[in-house]
C-alpha positions, 0 to 999 in steps of 0.5 A: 219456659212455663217455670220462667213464666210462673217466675216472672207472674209472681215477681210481677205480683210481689213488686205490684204488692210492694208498691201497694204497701208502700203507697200506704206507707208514704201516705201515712208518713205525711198524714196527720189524722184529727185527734179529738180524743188528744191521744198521746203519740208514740215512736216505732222505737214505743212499739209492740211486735203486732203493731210493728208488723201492721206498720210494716206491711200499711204504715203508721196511722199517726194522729196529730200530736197533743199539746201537753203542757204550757210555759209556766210564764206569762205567754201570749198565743197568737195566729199565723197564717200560711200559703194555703191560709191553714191557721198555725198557733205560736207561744210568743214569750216576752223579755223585757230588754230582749236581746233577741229573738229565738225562733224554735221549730219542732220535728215531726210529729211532735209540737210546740209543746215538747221543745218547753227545755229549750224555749225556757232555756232561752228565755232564761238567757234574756231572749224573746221565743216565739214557738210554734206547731208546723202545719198538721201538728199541735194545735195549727191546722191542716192534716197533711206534713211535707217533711219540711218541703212545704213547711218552709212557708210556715217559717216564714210566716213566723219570720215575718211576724218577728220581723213585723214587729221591729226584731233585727236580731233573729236566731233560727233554732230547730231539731230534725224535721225543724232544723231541715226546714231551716236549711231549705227555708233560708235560701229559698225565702231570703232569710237573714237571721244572725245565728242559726242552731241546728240539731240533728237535721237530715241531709236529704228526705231519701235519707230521712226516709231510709232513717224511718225505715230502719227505726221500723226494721225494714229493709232499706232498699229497695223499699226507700227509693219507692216510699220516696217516690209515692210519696213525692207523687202523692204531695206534690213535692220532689223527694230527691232533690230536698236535699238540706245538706245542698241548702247549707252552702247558702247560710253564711251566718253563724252555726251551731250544729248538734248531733247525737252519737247514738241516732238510729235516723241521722247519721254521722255522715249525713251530720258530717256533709250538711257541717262541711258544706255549710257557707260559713267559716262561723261554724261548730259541731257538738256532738253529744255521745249519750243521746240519739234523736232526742232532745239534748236539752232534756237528755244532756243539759249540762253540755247542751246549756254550755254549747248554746251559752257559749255559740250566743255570747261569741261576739259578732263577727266572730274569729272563724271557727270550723272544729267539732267541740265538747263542752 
């Protein structure tokens, strides 16, 4: 009886214990720490064993993302506003008889900085861009990230400035966190832009959570339902029920969605969900066999410069297409 008593104590100490360090982990997930020192950012995948253990045992201290480089064409910084009145900053780069307008959403701990590929892609294919840094990110205010549950309002304030200024043809471009932040933001604020991209978007945040962990090499149960749990706890947010694959049976505009065959934290069934239940039959999926989560614009542009001209330039309304191609 004394032995199953021991037993019990220390089950109850180790499962007291794990709660701890996974209520560090989820408050650094969603923390961004001031970076006055603009000290680069890396990936878990970027570090050294020693570093990877104090991970694993209080989570990442992740320090806001640095803005690295600008357009090398003219660009105009403007000011956005969100719900909590955080300033967020955008590059709004004009073209002269635009066809549109592209509005590019970054991921986690990254800015607006590093999706200069894509923006200049765009531009490149006769669209105004507007970029911009999420809360807690680049140059925008704010410390704490929501993982796209709460950056939804940081869309629509950039939505509105687009709209705002006359734009009737609106594309929603976004990668991971970005593109996760889409599939929530449409329907909960009524967007309507006329095409959307997507690359490599969670289907849920428990699934980006497990993905997060699998990149630090922790074991995925039992520690991602309680990572999911604090950290719901600590933002004010429902963790199980953020859910983008759900999200996408609204959008019945065009889609184009992007995956990478070889992405340790998106994975090829949660790719497959958020595709099939996407509300329109104006849909492709690319799949780009040499990249993980990365950018597909910098890793593979050759196909991805030819999977974005060709989605753009089919006409709306187009044939319905529901097929996985590869330029």
């Amino acid at each position: 009886m004394l032995i199953l008593r021991r037993i019990g104590l220390a089950l109850l100490v180790l499962f007291v214990l794990l709660n701890i360090s996974l209520a560090f982990h989820a408050a650094r997930f969603t923390y961004f720490y001031d970076n006055p020192d603009q000290t680069p950012s890396r990936k878990p995948e970027e570090y050294s064993t020693g570093e990877l253990v104090n991970a694993a045992l209080f989570g990442m201290k992740l320090k806001k993302s640095v803005i690295s480089d600008q357009p090398k064409i003219p660009f105009e910084t403007i000011r956005l506003t969100n719900e909590y009145g955080q300033k967020l900053e955008g590059w709004y780069i004009p073209v002269d008889s635009a066809k549109g307008t592209v509005i590019l959403c970054h991921g986690h701990a990254s800015n607006k900085s590093r999706i200069l590929c894509e923006t200049d892609y765009f531009h490149q294919l006769g669209y105004n861009t507007l970029a911009f840094d999420f809360r807690a990110h680049g140059n925008s205010g704010g410390n704490i990230c929501t993982i796209g549950f709460k950056e939804t309002n940081d869309l629509k304030a950039a939505y509105d400035f687009v709209t705002r200024g006359g734009e009737k043809n609106i594309i929603l471009w976004g990668v991971s966190m970005g593109a996760a932040t889409i599939l929530k933001a449409i329907p909960e604020h009524g967007l309507k832009p006329t095409r959307v991209i997507l690359e490599c978007p969670f289907a849920s945040l428990y699934d980006a959570v497990q993905g997060r962990l699998r990149s630090m090499h922790i074991p995925a149960h039992p520690a991602s339902e309680l990572l999911a749990l604090w950290g719901g706890m600590q933002r004010g947010m429902n963790v199980f029920k953020f859910r983008p694959s759900e999200s996408a049976r609204q959008l019945t505009m065009p889609v184009l969605l992007n995956w990478g065959a070889k992405d340790p934290r998106v994975l090829r069934h949660e790719t497959d969900a958020i595709f099939e239940n996407l509300g329109t039959k104006t849909k492709q999926l690319v799949v780009y066999e040499n990249s993980g989560h990365q950018s597909y614009c910098t890793n593979e542009p050759a196909q991805w410069r030819a999977a974005i001209s060709q989605f753009l330039s089919v006409p709306k309304p187009a044939r319905p297409v529901a097929e996985s191609l590869t330029p």
